[in-house]
N, C-alpha and C positions, 0 to 999 in steps of 0.2 A: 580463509576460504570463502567465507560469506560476502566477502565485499567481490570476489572473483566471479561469482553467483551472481548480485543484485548487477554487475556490472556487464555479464551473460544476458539478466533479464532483460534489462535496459534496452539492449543492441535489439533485441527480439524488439520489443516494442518500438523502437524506432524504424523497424523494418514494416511495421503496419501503419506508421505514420501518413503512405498514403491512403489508405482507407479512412483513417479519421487523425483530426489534428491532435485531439486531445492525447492517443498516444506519444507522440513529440513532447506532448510537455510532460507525459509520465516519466517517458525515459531519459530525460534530461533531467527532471530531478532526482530520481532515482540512479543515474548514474551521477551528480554532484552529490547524493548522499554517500556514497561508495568512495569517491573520492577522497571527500572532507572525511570519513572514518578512517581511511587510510592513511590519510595525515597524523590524525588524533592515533592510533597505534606507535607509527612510527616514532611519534614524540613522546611517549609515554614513559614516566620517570622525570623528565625535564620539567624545571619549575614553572616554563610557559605552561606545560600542559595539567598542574594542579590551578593554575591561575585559568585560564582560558577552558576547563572542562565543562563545565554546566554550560555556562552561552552558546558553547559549540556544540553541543550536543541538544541544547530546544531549537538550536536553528535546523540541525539534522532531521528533528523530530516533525516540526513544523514543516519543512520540507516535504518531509516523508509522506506524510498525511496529506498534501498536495497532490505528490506523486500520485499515493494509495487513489484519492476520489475519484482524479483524472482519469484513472486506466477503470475504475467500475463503471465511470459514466460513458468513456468510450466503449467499453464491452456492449453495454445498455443502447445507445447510439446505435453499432453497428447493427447490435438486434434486432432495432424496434420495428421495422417492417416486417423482419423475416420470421423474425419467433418472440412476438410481444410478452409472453408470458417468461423466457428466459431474459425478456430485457427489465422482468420487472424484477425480477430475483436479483441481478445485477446491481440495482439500483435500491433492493431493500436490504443488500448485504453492506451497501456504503450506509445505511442507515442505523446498520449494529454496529458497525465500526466506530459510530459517532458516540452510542449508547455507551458501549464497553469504557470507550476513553474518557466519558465524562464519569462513569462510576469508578474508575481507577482514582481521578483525581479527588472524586467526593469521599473516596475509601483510603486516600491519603489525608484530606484533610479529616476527617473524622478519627486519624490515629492521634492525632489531638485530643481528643475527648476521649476517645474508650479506644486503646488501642486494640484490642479483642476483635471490637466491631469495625475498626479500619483496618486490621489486617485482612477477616474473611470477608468485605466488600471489595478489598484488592486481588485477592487469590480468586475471587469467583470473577472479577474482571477479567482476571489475564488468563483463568484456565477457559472465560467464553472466547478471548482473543483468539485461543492458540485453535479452537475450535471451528471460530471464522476462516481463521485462514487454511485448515483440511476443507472446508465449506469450498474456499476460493479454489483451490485442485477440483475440488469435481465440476464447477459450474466452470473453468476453464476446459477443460477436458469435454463437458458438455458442448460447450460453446466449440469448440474444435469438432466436436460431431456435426455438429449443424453443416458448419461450412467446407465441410467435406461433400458435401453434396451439391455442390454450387461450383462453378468456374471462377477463375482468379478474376479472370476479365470482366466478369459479374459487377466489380464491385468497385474495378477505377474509376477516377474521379477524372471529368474531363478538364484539360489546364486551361 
């Protein structure tokens, strides 16, 4: 159901592709993430897919996080005339995003040392992750305020 979702979002995003470029390349990664998972599902059980899981899933991720910056910094972009201060929230929520995933991974490597301590540096990552992204719902929801107030036409780009 999730990949039916990311692959929903995707389209949306490609659909604002002319207002800015970097949407285009969200929703292109974002929808080859959805794709490549769809794959990795489907093969699931198959000794390709105990061989082939991890590579395919940091390139998913790596991806992913592509995706994710592209579509905060186009947010921020589109803003940053209209409503400077929502374009800087945009642009400081890609900046937790980098925070949370680099304490995931030091909260992994520290399960090395004191598992204790790398488990609750992981759980306080993922439960700030899961946190950013209700953050991401209101400042889209926000950000669809703004532009309700504006004409479509407002905002093409001339070819």
């Amino acid at each position: 159901m999730y990949i039916a979702c990311y692959a929903a979002y995707a389209f949306i995003l490609f659909q604002l592709s002319f207002i800015e470029d970097r949407y285009r390349i969200a929703s292109l990664c974002m929808l080859g993430c959805a794709a490549v998972s769809g794959l990795v599902i489907l093969n699931a059980g198959s000794v390709l897919f105990y061989v082939l899981f991890v590579p395919i899933e940091l390139v998913i991720a790596i991806v992913g996080i592509i995706s994710e910056y592209n579509e905060c910094m186009g947010h921020s972009s589109v803003l940053a005339e209209i409503d400077p201060v929502r374009s800087g929230k945009w642009r400081s929520l890609w900046d937790w995003y980098v925070r949370f995933m680099v304490a995931g991974i030091l909260g992994i490597m520290f399960m090395w040392v004191n598992s204790n301590l790398g488990f609750i540096i992981v759980l306080c990552a993922g439960l700030g992750g899961f946190v950013l992204r209700i953050l991401k719902l209101v400042y889209l929801y926000q950000t669809a305020q703004v532009f309700r107030r504006y004409q479509t036409d407002d905002f093409r780009t001339e070819p």
